[in-house]
C-alpha distance (Angstrom), angle and dihedral (degrees) to the residues before:
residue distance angle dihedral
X1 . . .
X2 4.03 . .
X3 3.85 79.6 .
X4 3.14 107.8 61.5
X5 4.49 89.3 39.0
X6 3.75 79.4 54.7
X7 4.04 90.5 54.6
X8 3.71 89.5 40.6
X9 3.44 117.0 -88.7
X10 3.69 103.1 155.3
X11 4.21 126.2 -171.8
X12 4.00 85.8 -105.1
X13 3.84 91.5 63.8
X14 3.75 92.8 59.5
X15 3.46 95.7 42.2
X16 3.79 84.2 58.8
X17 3.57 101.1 50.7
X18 3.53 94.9 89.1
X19 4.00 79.7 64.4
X20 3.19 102.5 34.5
X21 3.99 102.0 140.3
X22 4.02 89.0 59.5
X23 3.64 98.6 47.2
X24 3.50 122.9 107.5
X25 3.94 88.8 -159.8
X26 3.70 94.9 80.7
X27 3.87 138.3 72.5
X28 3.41 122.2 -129.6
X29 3.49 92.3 -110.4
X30 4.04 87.0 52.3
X31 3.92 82.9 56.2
X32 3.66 99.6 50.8
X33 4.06 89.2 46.8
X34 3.95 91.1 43.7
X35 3.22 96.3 45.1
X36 3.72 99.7 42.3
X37 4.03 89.9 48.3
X38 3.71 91.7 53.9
X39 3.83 102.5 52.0
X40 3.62 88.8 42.8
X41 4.01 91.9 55.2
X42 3.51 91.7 41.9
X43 3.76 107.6 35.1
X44 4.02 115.7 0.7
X45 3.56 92.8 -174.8
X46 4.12 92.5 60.8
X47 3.75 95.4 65.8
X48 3.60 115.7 96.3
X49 3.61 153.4 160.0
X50 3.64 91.9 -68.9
X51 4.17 84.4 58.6
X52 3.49 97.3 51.7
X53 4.17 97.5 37.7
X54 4.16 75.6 53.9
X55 3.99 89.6 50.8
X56 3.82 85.1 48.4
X57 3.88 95.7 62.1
X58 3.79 91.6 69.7
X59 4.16 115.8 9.4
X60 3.63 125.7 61.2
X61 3.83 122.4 -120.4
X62 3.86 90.4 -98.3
X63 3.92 89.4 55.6
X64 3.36 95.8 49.9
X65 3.75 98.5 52.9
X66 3.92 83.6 43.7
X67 4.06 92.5 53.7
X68 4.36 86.5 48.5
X69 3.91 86.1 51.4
X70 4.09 88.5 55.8
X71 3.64 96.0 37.7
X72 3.33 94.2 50.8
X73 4.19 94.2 35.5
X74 4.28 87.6 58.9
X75 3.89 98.3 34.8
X76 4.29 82.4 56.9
X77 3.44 88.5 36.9
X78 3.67 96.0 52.9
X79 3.58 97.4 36.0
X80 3.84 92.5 62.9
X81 3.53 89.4 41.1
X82 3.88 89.1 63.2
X83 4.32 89.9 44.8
X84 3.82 82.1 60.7
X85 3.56 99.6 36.7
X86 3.57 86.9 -136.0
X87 3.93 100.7 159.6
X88 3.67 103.1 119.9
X89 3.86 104.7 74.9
X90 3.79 109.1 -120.7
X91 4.06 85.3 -157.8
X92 4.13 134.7 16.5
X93 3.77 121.9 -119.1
X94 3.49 112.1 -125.0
């Protein structure tokens, strides 16, 4: 996380995320990530070739399959969070 404050991710960015394709605060590579992470997390079977020909304009092959890896790694990840309700930390990370 301290990354990506360090690169500039401020608390304005993710309260636009929900609006992502009307905010001026994003690239258009941003977009394409964005919006491609959200449709797969909240309906796989939306995203299409018009997503990935979008993903195309601005990431590499490589990047792409890297950005699927992470989607998919914190959409599982969150998902069996929620089967565990496991959303109070039991310890902090230091």
């Amino acid at each position: 996380m301290q990354d990506s404050v360090d690169q500039g991710l401020t608390e304005e960015h993710v309260r636009r995320l929900p609006m992502v394709e009307y905010s001026d605060m994003f690239t258009e590579a941003e977009k394409a990530a964005i919006v491609f992470c959200q449709k797969v997390a909240r309906d796989h079977s939306s995203v299409g070739d018009e997503d990935y020909a979008r993903l195309h304009k601005s990431f590499s092959e490589k990047e792409i399959v890297e950005l699927c890896m992470l989607v998919a790694q914190f959409v599982g990840v969150g998902r069996i969070l929620a089967t565990l309700d496991a959303w109070e930390p039991v310890c902090e990370i230091a």
